[in-house]
C-alpha positions in Angstrom: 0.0 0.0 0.0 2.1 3.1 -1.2 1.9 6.2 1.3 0.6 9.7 -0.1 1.2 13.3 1.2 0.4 15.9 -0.8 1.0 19.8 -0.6 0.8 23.1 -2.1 -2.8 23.8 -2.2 -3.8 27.3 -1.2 -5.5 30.5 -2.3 -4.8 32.1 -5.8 -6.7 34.5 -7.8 -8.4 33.9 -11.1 -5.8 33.6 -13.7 -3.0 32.1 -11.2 -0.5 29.0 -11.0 -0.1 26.9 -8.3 1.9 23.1 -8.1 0.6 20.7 -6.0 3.3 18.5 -5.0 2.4 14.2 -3.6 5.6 13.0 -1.7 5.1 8.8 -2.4 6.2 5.8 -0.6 6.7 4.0 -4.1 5.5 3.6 -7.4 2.4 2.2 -8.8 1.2 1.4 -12.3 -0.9 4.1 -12.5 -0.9 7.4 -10.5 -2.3 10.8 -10.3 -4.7 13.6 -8.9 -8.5 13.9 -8.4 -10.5 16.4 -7.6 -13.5 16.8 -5.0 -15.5 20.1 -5.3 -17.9 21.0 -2.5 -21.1 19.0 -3.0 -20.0 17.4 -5.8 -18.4 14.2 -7.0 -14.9 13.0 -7.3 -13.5 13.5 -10.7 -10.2 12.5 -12.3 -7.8 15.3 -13.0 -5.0 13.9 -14.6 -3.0 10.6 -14.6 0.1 9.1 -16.1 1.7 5.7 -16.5 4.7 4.9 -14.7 5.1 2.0 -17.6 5.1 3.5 -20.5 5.2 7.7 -19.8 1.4 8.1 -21.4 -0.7 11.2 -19.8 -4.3 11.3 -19.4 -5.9 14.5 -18.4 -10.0 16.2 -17.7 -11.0 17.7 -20.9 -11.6 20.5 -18.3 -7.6 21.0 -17.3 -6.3 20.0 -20.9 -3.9 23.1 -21.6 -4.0 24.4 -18.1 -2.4 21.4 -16.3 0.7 19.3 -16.4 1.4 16.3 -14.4 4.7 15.1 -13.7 6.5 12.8 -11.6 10.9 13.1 -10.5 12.1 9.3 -9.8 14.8 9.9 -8.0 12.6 12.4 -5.6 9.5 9.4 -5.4 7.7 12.8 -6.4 4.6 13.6 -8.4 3.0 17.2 -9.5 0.0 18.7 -10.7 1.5 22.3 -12.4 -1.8 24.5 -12.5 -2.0 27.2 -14.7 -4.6 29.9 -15.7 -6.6 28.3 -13.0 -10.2 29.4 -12.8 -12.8 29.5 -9.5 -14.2 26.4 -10.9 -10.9 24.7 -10.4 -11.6 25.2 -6.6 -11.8 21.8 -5.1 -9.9 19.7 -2.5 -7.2 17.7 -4.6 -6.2 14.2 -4.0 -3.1 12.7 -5.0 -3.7 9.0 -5.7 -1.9 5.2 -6.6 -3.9 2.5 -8.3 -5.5 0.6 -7.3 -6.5 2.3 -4.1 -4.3 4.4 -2.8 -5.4 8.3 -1.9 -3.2 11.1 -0.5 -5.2 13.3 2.7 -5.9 16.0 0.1 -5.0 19.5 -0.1 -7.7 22.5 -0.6 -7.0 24.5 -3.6 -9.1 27.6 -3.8 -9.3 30.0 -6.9 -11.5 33.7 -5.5 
């Protein structure tokens, strides 16, 4: 069961960049960052395969956001750019096939 802390959320006006960083205790096939808003549902942000490199993202975030991982670090990122008040939400970093970071809030007023 790999370990997941995340951090870097915060407060950023409209237009803003923030990285969310997830510190992980190892690899897994799959990893990467969802997204709960108040009142609403989880949704998948972006992901990427530790096999093969591929990157997966929300139509919503496609242009805006860049994940990325550092090896050497056991380190993965969400880069957010031009980030809008619907991008407010608490993000999760996560590990298939069930792992999830504590979250960190990320707030765009």
């Amino acid at each position: 069961h790999v370990q997941l802390v995340e951090s870097g959320g915060g407060l950023v006006q409209p237009g803003g960049s923030l990285r969310l960083s997830c510190a992980a205790s190892g690899w897994t096939d799959c990893m990467g960052w969802f997204r709960q808003a108040l009142g609403e549902e989880r949704e998948g942000v972006a992901a990427l395969s530790t096999r093969d490199g591929n990157l997966l993202y929300a139509d919503s975030v496609k242009g805006r956001f860049t994940i990325s991982r550092d090896n050497a670090k056991n380190m993965v990122y969400l880069q957010m750019n031009s980030l809008k008040p619907e991008d407010t939400a608490v993000y999760y970093c996560v590990s298939a096939p069930n792992g999830w970071g504590q979250g960190t809030q990320v707030t765009v007023s």
